[in-house]
C-alpha positions as CSV (number, residue, x, y, z in Angstrom):
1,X,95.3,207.3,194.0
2,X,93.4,209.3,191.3
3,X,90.8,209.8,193.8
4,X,92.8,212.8,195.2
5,X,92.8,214.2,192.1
6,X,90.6,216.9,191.2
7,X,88.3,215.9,188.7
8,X,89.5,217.5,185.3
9,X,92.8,215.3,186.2
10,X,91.6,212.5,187.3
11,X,89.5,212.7,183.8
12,X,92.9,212.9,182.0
13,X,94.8,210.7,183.5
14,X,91.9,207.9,182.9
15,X,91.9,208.7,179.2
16,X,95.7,208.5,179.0
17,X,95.1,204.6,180.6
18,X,92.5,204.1,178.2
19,X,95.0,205.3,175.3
20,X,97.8,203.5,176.2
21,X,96.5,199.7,176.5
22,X,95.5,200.4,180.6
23,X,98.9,201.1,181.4
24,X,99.4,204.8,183.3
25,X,102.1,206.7,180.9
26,X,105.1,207.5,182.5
27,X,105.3,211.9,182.1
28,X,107.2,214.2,179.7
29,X,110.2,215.4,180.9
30,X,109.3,219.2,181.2
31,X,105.8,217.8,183.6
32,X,109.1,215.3,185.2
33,X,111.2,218.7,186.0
34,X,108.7,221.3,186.5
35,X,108.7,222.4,190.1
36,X,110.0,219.2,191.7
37,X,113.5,220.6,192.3
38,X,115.2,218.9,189.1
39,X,117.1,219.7,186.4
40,X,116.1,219.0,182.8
41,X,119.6,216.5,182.4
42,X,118.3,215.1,185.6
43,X,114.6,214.5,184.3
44,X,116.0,212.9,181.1
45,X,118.0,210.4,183.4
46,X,115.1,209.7,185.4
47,X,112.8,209.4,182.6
48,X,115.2,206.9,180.7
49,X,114.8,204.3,183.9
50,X,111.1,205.0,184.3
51,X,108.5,202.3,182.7
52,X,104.8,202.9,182.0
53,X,103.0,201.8,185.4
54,X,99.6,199.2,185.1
55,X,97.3,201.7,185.1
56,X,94.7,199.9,187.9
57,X,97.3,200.4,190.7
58,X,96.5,203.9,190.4
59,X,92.7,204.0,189.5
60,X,91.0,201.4,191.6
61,X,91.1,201.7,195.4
62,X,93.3,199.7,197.3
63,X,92.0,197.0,200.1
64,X,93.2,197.1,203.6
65,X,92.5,194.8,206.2
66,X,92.9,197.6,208.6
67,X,91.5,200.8,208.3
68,X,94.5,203.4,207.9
69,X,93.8,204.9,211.2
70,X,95.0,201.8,213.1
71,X,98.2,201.7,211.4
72,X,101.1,203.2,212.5
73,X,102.8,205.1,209.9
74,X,105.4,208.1,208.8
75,X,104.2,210.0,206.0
76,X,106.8,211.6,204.5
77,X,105.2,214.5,201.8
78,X,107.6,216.3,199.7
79,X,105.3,219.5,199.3
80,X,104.1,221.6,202.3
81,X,100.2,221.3,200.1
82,X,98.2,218.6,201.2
83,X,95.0,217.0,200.9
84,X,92.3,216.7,203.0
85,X,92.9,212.9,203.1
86,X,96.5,213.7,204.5
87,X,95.0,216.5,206.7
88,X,92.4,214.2,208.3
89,X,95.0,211.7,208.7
90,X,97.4,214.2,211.0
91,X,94.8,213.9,213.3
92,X,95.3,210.1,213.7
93,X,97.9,209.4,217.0
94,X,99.8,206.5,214.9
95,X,101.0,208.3,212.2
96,X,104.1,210.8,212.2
97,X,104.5,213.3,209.5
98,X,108.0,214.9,207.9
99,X,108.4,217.3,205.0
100,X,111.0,217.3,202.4
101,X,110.6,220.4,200.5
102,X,112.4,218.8,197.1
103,X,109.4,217.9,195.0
104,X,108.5,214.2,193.3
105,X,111.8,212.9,192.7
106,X,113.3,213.2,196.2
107,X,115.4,210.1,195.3
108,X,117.1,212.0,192.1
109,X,116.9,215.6,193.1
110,X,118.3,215.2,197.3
111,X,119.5,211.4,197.4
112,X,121.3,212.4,200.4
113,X,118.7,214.1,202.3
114,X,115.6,211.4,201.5
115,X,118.4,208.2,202.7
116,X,118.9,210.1,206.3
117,X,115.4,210.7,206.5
118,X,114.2,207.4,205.8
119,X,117.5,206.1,208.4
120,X,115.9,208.7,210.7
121,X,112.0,207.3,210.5
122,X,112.7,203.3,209.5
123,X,112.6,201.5,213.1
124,X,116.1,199.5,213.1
125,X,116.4,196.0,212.4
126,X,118.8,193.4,213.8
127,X,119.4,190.0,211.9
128,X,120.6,186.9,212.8
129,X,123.8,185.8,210.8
């Protein structure tokens, strides 16, 4: 995932790993609130449930058994910027894309509006009782 970053970032983020015993910090609360569309009382709730994450998940590429390409997939971004990972991928006839113009948190800042989404895009599923 740091791979997308640009490389002053990516830099940073590596030395907070290294800082905090490999584990990726979870952020401050303004960096939590700061244009993703949430309030500070609502960054401070999120932050309070939030653990540090292991800090390889997010620095070591992940292995597929199948290129990306050949997956079908939604991609739901919550920004209208993208990356030109994301742009080459919108080329791809297996993947969908949806925007949800509410920032990181979509789950804190518009529960209401990321559940229908995900209702909308989640094939349905019928189990036997």
């Amino acid at each position: 995932m740091l791979d997308a970053f640009d490389e002053e970032q990516r830099a940073d983020e590596l030395r907070q790993i290294a800082e905090n015993g490999g584990r990726w910090p979870t952020p401050k609360v303004e960096g939590a609130a700061d244009g993703h569309s949430l309030s500070i009382e609502q960054a401070n709730w999120l932050l309070e449930r939030l653990f540090d994450h292991p800090g390889r998940t997010v620095s070591e590429p992940a292995v597929m058994s199948h290129p990306l390409a050949e997956q079908h997939a939604t991609y739901i971004t919550c920004s209208i910027e993208e990356s030109d990972d994301v742009a080459t991928l919108r080329k791809e006839p297996k993947w969908s894309f949806r925007i949800l113009e509410v920032g990181h948190w979509p789950m804190v800042a518009a529960p209401g509006r990321l559940v229908a989404l995900l209702d909308e895009v989640t094939p349905s599923r019928q189990t036997n009782v």
